[in-house]
N, CA and C atoms as a LAMMPS dump frame, in Angstrom:
ITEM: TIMESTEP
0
ITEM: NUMBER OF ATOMS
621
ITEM: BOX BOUNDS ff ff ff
-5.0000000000000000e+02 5.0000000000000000e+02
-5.0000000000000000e+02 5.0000000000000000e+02
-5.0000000000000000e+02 5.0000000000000000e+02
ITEM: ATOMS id mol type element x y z
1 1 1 N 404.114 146.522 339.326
2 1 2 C 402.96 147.422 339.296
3 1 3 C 403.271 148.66 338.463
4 2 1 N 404.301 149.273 338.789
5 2 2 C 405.004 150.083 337.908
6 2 3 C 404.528 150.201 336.388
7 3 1 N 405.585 149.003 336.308
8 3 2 C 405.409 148.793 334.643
9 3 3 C 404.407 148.332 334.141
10 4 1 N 403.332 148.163 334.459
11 4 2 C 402.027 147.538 334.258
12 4 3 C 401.298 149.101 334.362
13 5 1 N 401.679 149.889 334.988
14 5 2 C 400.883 151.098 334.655
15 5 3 C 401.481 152.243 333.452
16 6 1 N 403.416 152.069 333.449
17 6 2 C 403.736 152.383 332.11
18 6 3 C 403.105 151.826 330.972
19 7 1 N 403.269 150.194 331.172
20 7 2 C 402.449 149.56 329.679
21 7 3 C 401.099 150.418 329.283
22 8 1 N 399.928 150.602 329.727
23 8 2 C 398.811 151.29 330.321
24 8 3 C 398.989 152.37 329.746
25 9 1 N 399.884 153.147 330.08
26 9 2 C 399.854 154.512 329.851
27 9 3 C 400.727 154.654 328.037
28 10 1 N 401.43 153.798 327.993
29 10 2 C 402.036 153.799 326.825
30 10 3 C 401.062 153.156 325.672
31 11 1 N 399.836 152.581 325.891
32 11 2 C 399.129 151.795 324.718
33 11 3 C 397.886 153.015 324.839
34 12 1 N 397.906 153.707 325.985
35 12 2 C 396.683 154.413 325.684
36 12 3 C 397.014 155.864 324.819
37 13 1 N 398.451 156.766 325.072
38 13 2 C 399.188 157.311 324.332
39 13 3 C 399.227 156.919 322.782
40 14 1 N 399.637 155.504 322.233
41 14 2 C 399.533 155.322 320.656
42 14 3 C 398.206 155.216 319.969
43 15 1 N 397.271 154.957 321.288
44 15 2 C 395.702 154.769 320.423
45 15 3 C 395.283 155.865 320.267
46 16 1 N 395.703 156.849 321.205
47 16 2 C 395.381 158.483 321.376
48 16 3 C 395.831 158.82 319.868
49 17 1 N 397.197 158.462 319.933
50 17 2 C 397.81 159.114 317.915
51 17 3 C 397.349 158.345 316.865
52 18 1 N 396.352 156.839 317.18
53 18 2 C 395.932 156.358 315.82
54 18 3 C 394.839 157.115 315.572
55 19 1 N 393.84 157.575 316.764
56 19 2 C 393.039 158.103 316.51
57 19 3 C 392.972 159.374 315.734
58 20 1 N 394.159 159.795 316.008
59 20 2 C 394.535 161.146 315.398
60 20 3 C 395.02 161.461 313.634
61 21 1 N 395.235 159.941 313.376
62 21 2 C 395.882 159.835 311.909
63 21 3 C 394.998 158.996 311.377
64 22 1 N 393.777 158.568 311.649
65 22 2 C 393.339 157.368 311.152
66 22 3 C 392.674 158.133 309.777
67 23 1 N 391.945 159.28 309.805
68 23 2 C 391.017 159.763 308.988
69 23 3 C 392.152 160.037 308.035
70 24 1 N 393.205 160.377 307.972
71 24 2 C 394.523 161.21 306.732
72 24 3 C 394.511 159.354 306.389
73 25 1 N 394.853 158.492 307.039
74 25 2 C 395.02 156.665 306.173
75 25 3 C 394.002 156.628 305.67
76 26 1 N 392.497 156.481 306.094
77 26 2 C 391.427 156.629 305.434
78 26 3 C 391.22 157.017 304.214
79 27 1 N 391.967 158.584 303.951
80 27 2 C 391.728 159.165 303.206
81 27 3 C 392.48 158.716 302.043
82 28 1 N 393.533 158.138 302.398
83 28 2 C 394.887 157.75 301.906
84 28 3 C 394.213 156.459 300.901
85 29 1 N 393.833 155.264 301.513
86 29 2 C 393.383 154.554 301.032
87 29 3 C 392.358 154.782 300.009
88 30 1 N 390.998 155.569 300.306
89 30 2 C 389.864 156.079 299.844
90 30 3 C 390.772 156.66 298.325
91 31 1 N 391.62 157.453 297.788
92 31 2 C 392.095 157.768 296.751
93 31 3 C 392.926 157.099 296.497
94 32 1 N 393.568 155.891 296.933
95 32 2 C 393.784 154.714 296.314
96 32 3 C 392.855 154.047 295.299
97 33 1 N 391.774 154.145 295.941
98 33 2 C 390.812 153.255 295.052
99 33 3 C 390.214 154.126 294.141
100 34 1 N 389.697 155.291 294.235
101 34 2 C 389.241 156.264 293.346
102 34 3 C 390.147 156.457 292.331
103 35 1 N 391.451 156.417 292.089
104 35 2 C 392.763 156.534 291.183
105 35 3 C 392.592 154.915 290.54
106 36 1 N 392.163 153.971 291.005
107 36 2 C 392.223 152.437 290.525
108 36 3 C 390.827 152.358 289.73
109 37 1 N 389.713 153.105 290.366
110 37 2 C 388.479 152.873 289.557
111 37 3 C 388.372 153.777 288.156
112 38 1 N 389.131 154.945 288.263
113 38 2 C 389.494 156.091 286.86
114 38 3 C 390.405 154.934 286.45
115 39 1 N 391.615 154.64 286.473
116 39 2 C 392.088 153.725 285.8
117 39 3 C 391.399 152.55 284.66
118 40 1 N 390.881 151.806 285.479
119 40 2 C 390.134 150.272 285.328
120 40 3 C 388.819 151.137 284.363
121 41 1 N 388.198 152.34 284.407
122 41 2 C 386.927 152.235 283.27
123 41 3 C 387.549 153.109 282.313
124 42 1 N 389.07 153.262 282.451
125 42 2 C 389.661 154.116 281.135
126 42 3 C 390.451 153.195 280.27
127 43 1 N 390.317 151.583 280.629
128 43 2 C 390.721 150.556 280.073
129 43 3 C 392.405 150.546 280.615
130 44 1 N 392.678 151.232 281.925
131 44 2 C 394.186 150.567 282.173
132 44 3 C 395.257 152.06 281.787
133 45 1 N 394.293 152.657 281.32
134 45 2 C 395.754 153.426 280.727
135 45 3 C 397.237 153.95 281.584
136 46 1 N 396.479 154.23 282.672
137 46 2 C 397.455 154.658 283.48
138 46 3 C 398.649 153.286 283.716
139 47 1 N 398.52 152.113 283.398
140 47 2 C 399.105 151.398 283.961
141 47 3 C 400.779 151.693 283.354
142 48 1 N 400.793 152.766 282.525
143 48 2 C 402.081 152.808 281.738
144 48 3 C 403.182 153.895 282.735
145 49 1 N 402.455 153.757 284.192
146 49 2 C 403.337 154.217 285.45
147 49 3 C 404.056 153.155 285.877
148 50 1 N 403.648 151.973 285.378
149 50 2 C 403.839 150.893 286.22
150 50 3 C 405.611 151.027 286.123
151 51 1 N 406.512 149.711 286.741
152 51 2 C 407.425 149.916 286.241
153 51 3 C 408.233 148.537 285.676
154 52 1 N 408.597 149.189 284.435
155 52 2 C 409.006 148.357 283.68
156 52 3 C 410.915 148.145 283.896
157 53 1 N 411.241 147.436 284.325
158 53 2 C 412.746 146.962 284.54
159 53 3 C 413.138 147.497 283.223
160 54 1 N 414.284 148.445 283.585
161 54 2 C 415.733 148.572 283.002
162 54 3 C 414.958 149.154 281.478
163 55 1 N 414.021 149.897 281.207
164 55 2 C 413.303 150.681 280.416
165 55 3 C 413.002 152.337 280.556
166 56 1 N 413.132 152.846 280.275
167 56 2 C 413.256 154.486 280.283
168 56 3 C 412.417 154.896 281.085
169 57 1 N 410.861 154.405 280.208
170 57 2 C 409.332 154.869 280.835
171 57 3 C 409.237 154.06 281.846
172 58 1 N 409.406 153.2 281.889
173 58 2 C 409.612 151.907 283.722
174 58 3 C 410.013 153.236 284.948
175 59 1 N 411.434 154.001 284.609
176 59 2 C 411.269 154.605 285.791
177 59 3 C 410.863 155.245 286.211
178 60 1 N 409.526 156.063 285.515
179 60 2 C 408.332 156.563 286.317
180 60 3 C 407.641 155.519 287.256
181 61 1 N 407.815 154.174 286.717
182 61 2 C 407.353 153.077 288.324
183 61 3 C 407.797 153.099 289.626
184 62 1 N 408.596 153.68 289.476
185 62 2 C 409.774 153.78 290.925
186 62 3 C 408.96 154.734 291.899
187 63 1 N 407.928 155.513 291.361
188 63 2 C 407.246 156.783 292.356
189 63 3 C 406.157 155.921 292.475
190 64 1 N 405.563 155.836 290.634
191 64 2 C 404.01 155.754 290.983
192 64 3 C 403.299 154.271 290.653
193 65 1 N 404.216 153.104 290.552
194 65 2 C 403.68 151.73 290.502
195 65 3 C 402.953 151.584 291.93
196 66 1 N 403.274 151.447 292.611
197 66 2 C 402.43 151.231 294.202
198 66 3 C 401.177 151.924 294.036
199 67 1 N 400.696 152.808 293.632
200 67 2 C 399.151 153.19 293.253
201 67 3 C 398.332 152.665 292.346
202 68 1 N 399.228 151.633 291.337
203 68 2 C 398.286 151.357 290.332
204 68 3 C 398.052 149.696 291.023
205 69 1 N 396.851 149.212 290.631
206 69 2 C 396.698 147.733 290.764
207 69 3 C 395.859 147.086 289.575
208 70 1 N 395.868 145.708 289.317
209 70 2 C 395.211 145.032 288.509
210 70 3 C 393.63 144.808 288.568
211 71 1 N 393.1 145.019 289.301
212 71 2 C 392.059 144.069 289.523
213 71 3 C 391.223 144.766 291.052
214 72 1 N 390.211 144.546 290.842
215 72 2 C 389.415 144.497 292.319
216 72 3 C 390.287 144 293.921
217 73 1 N 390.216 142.429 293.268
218 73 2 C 390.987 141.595 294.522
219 73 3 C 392.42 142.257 294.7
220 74 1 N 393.225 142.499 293.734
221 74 2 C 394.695 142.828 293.776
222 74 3 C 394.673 144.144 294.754
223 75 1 N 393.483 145.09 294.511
224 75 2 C 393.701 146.287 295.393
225 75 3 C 392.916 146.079 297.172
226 76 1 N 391.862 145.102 296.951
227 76 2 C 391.486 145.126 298.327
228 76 3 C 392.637 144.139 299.047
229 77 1 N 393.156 143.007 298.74
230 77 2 C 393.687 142.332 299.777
231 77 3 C 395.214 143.103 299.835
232 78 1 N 395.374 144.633 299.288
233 78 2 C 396.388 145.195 299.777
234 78 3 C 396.222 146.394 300.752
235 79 1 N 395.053 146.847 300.231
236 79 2 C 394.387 147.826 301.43
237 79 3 C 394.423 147.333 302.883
238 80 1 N 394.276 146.149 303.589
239 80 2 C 393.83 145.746 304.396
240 80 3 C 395.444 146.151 304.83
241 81 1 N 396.347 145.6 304.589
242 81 2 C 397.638 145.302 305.565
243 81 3 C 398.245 147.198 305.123
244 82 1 N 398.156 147.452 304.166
245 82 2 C 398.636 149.104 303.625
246 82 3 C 398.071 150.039 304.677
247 83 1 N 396.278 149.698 304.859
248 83 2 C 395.879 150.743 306.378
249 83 3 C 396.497 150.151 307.708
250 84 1 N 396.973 148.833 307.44
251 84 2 C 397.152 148.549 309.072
252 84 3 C 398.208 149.261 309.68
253 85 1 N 399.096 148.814 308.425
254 85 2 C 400.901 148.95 308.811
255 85 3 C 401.261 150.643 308.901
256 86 1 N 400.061 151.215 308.117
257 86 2 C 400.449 152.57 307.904
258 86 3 C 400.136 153.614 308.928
259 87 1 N 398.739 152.945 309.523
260 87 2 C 398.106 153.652 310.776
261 87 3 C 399.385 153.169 312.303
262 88 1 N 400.104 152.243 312.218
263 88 2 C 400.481 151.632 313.345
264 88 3 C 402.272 152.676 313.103
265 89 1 N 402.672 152.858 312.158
266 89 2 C 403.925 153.607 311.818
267 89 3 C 403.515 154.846 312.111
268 90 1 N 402.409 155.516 311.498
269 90 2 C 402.492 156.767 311.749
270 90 3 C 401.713 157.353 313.242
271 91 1 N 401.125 156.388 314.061
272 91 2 C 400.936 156.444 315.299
273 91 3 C 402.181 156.443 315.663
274 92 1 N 403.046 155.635 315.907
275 92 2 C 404.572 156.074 316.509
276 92 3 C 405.273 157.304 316.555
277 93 1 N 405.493 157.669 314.864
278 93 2 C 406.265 159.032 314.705
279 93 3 C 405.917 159.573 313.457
280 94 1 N 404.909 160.608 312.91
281 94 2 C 404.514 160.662 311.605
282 94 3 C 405.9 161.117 310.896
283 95 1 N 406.738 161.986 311.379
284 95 2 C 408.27 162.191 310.626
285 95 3 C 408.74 160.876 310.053
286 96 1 N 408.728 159.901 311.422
287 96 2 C 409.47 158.574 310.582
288 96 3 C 408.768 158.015 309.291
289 97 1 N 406.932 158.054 309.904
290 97 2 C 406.377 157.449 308.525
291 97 3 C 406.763 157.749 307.16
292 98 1 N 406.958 159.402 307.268
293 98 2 C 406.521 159.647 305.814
294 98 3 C 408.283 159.681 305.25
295 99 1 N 409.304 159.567 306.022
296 99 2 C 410.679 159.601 305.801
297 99 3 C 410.762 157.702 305.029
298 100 1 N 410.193 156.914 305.785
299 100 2 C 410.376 155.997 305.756
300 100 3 C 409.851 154.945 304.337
301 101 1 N 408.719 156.206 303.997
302 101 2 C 407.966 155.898 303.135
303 101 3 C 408.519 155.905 301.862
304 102 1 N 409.19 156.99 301.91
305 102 2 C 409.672 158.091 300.548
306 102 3 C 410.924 156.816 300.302
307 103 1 N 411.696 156.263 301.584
308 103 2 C 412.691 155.658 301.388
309 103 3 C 412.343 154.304 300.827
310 104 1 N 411.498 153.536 301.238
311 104 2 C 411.272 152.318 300.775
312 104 3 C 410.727 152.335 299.643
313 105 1 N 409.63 153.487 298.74
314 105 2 C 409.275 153.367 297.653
315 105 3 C 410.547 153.525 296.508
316 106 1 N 411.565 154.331 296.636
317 106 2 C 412.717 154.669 296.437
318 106 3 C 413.521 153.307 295.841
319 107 1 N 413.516 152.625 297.371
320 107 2 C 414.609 151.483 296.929
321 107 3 C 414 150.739 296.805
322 108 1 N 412.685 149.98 296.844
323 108 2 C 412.422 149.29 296.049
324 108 3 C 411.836 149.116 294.773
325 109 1 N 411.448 150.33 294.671
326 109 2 C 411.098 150.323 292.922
327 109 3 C 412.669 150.449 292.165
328 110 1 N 413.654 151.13 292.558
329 110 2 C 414.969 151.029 292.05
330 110 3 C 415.514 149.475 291.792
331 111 1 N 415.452 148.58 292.744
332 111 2 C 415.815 147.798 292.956
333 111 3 C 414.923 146.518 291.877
334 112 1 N 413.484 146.919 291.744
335 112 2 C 412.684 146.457 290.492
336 112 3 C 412.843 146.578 289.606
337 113 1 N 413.498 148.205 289.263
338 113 2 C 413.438 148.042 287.663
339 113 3 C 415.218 148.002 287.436
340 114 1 N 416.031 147.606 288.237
341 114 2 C 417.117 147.4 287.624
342 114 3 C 417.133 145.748 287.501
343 115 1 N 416.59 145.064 288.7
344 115 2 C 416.692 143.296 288.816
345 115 3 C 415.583 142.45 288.321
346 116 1 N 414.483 142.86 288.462
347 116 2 C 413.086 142.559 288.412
348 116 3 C 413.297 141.837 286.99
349 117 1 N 412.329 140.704 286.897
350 117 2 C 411.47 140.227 284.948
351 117 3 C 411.156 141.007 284.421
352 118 1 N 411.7 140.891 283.561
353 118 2 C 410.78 142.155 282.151
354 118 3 C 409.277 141.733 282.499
355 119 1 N 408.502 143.181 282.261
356 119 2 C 407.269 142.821 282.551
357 119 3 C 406.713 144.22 283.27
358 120 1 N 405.326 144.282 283.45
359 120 2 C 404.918 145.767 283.939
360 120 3 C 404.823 145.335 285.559
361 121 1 N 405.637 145.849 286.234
362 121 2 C 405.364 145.545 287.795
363 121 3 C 404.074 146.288 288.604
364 122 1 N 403.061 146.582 289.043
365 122 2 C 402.12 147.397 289.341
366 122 3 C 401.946 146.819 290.7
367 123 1 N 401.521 147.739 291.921
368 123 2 C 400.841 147.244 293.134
369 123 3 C 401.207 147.657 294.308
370 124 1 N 400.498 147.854 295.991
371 124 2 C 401.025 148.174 296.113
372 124 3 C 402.323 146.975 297.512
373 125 1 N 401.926 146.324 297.13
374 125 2 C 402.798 144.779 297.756
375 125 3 C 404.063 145.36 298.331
376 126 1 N 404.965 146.013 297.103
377 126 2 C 406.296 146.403 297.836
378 126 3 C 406.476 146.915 298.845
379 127 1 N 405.343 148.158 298.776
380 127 2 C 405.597 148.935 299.731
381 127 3 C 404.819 148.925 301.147
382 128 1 N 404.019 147.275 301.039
383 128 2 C 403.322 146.638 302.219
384 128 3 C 404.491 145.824 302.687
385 129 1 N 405.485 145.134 302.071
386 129 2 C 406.468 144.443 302.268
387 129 3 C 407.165 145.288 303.342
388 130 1 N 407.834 145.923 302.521
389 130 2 C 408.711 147.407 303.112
390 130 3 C 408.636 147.409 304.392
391 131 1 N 406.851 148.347 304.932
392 131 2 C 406.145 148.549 306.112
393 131 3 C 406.291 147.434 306.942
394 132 1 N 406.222 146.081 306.462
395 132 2 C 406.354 144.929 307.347
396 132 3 C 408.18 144.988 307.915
397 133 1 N 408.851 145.256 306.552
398 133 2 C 409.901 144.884 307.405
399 133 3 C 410.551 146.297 308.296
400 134 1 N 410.367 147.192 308
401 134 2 C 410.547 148.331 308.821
402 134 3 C 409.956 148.071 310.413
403 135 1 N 408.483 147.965 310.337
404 135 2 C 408.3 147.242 311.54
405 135 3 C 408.569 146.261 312.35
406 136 1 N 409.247 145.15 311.989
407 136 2 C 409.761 144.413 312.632
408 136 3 C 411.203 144.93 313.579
409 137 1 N 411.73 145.201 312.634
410 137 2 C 413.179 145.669 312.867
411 137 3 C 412.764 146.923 314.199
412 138 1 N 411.773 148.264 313.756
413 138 2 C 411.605 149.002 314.544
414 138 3 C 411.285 148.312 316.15
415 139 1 N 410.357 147.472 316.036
416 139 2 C 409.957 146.522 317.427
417 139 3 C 411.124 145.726 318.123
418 140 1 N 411.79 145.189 317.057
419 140 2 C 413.066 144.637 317.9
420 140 3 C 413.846 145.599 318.415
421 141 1 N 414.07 146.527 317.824
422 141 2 C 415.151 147.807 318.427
423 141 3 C 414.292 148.56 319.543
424 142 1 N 413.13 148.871 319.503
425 142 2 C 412.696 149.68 319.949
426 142 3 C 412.783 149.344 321.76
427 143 1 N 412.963 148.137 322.102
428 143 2 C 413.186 147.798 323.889
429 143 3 C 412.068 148.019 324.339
430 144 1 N 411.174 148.098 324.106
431 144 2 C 409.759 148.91 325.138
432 144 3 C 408.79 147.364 324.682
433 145 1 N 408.048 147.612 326.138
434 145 2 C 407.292 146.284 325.895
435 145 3 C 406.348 146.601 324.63
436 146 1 N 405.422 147.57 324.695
437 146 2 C 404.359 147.739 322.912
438 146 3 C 405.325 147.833 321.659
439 147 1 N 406.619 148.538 321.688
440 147 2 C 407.18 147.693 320.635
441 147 3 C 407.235 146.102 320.486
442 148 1 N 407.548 145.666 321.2
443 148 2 C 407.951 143.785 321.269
444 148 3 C 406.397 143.407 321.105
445 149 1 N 405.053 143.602 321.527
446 149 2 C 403.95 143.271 321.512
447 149 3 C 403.421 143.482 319.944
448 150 1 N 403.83 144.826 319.694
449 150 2 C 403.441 145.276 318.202
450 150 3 C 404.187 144.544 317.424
451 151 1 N 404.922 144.145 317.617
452 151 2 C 405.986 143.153 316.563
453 151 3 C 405.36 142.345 316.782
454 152 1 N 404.783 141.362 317.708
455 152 2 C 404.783 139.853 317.693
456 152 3 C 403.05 139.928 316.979
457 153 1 N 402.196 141.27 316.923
458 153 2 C 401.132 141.191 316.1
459 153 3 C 401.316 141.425 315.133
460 154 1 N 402.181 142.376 314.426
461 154 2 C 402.705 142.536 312.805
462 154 3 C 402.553 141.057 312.558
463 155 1 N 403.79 140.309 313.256
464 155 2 C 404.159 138.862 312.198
465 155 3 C 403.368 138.193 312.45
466 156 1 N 402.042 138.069 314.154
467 156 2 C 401.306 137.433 313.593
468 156 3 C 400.143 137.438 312.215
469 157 1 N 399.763 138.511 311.862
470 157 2 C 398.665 138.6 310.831
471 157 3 C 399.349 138.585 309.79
472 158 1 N 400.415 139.26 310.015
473 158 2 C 401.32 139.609 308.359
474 158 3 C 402.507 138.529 308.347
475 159 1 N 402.786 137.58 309.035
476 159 2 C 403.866 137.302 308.508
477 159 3 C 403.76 136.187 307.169
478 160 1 N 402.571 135.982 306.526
479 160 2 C 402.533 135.672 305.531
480 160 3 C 403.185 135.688 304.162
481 161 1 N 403.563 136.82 304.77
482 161 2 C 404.369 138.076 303.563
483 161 3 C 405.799 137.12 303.09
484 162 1 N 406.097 136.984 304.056
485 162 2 C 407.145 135.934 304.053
486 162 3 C 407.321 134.995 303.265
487 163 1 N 406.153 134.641 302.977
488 163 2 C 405.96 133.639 301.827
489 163 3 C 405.57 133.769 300.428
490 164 1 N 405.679 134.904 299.894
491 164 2 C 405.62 135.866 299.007
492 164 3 C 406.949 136.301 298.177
493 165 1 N 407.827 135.713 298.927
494 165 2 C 409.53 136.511 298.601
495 165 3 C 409.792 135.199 297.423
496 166 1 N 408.984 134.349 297.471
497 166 2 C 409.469 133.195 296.23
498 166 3 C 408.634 133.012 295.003
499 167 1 N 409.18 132.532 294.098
500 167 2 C 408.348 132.375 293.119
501 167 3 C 407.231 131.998 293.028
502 168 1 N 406.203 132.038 292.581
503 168 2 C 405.015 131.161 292.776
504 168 3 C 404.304 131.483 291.718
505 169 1 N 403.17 132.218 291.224
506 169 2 C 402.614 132.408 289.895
507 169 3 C 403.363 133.517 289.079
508 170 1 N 403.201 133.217 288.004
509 170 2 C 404.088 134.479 287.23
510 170 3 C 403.791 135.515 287.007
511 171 1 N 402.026 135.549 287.27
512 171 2 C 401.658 137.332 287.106
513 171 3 C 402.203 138.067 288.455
514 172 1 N 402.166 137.479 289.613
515 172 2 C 403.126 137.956 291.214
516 172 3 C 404.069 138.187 290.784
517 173 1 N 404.188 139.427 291.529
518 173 2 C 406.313 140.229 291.133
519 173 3 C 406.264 139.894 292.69
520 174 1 N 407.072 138.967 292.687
521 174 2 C 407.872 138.194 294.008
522 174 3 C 408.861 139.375 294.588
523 175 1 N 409.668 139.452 293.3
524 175 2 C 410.391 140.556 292.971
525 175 3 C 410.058 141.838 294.128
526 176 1 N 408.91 142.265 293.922
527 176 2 C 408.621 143.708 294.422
528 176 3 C 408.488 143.651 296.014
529 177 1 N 407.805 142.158 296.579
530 177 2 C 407.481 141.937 297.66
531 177 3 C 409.159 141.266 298.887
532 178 1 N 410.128 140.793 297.672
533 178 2 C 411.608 140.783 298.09
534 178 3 C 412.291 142.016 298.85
535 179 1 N 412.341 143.082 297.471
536 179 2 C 413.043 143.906 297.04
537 179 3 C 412.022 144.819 298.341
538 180 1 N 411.036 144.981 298.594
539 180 2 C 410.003 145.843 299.453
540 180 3 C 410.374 145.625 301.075
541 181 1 N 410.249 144.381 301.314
542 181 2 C 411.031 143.541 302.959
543 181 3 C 412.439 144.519 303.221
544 182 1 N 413.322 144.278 301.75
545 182 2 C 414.917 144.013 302.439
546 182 3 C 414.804 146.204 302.034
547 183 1 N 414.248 146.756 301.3
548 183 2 C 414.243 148.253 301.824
549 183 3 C 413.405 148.527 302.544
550 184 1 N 412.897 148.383 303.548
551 184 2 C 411.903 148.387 304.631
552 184 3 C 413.09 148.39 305.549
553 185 1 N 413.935 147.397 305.717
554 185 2 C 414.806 147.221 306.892
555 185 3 C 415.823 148.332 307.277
556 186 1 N 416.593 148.361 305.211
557 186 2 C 417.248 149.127 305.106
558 186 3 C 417.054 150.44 305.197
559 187 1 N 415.51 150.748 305.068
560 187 2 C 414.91 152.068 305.554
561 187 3 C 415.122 152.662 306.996
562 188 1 N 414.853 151.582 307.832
563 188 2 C 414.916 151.665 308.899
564 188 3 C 416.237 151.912 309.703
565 189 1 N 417.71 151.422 309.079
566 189 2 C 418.957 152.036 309.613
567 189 3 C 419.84 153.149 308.686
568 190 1 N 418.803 153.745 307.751
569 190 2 C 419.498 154.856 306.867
570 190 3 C 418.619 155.461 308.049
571 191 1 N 417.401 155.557 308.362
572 191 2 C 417.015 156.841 308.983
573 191 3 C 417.542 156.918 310.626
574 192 1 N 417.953 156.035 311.235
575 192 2 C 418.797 156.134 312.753
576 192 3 C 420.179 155.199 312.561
577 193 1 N 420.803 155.932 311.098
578 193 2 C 421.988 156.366 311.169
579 193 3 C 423.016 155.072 311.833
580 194 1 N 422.353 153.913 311.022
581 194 2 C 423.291 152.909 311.582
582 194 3 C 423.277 152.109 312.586
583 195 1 N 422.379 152.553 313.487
584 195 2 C 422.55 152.634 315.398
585 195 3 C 420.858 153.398 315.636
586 196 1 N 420.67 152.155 316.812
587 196 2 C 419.096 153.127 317.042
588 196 3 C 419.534 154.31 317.397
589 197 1 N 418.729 155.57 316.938
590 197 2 C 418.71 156.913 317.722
591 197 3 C 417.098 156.94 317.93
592 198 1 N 416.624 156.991 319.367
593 198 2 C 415.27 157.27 319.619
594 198 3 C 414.93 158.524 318.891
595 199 1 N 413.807 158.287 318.462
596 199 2 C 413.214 159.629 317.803
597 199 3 C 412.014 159.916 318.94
598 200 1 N 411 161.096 318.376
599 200 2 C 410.003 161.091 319.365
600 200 3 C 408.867 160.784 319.733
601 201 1 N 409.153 159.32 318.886
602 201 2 C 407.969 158.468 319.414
603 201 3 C 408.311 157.638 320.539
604 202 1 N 409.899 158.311 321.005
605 202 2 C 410.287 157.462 322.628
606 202 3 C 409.285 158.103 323.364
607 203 1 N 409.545 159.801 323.398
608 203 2 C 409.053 160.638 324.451
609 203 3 C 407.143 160.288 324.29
610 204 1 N 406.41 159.561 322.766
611 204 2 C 405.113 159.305 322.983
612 204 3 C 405.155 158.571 323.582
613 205 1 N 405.7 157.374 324.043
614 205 2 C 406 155.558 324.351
615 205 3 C 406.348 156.088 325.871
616 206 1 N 406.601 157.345 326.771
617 206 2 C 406.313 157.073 327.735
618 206 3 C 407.738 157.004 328.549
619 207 1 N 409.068 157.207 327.543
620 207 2 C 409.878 155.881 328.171
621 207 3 C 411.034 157.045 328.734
């Protein structure tokens, strides 16, 4: 009975903080697309953020490739999992989000333009990758039943992603969605130092 009223009290606590961050993701997204639609009727120009492997001007991709996208479809079917993963991280601990953020765009655009195909990498996949694997890892460590619950809904909707890490058409940077997973994880034990250290999304969680 107990823990059935912790669970309770701990899911009504994180909906309390999505509610609280949802309009800043909103917003987040909303100039995603406004930055993609100036793009797309200026014929692309911006795309020369993108990042180009092991090229000078490429490593301006390392910040700002994840904002640019190809296409209509390329930016909506990334919005969808980019607001999910982003509203569900920064409901936990907005410190971790935006620590976590800075880190995975970091290493995996590094990790693109030193290994990656020649080629303009653009999108923001990596850093949906990333979010997936940060979350997983966070849910397994985290011991609390809405961590373990929130994990087993990440991989159900997202674990698609998974299938993304291999080759498949050649305009897909596999590459970014690899390289995005394995610094997501690695995001996740540069910022608790090796070893979980609860941060204070324990003391939101109730625990």
């Amino acid at each position: 009975m107990l823990e059935l009223k912790q669970l309770s009290n701990q899911l009504t606590t994180l909906m309390i903080s999505s509610k609280q961050h949802v309009t800043l993701i909103l917003e987040l997204i909303a100039g995603l697309w406004i930055f993609n639609f100036i793009n797309w009727i200026t014929g692309s120009v911006l795309n020369v953020l993108g990042t180009i492997p092991r090229s000078k001007r490429g490593l301006l991709g390392i910040i700002f490739s994840w904002s640019l996208h190809g296409n209509f479809n390329h930016l909506f079917f990334n919005s969808i999992p980019l607001f999910t993963l982003s509203l569900l991280l920064i409901s936990f601990d907005p410190e971790m989000f935006y620590n976590a953020t800075i880190l995975i765009m970091v290493l995996e655009g590094s990790s693109v333009w030193l290994f990656a195909r020649h080629g303009n990498h653009i999108g923001a996949s990596g850093l949906v990758a990333g979010y997936f694997g940060f979350a997983l890892i966070f849910a397994y460590k985290s011991a609390t039943i809405v961590g373990v619950l929130l994990g087993f809904i990440v991989l159900y909707y997202f674990g698609g992603i998974l299938l993304s890490f291999f080759p498949t058409e050649a305009k897909t940077s596999w590459e970014a969605h690899l390289f995005g997973f394995l610094s997501g994880v690695a995001s996740f034990f540069i910022l608790f130092d090796y070893e979980f250290m609860p941060l204070n999304y324990l003391s939101l969680l109730g625990s």
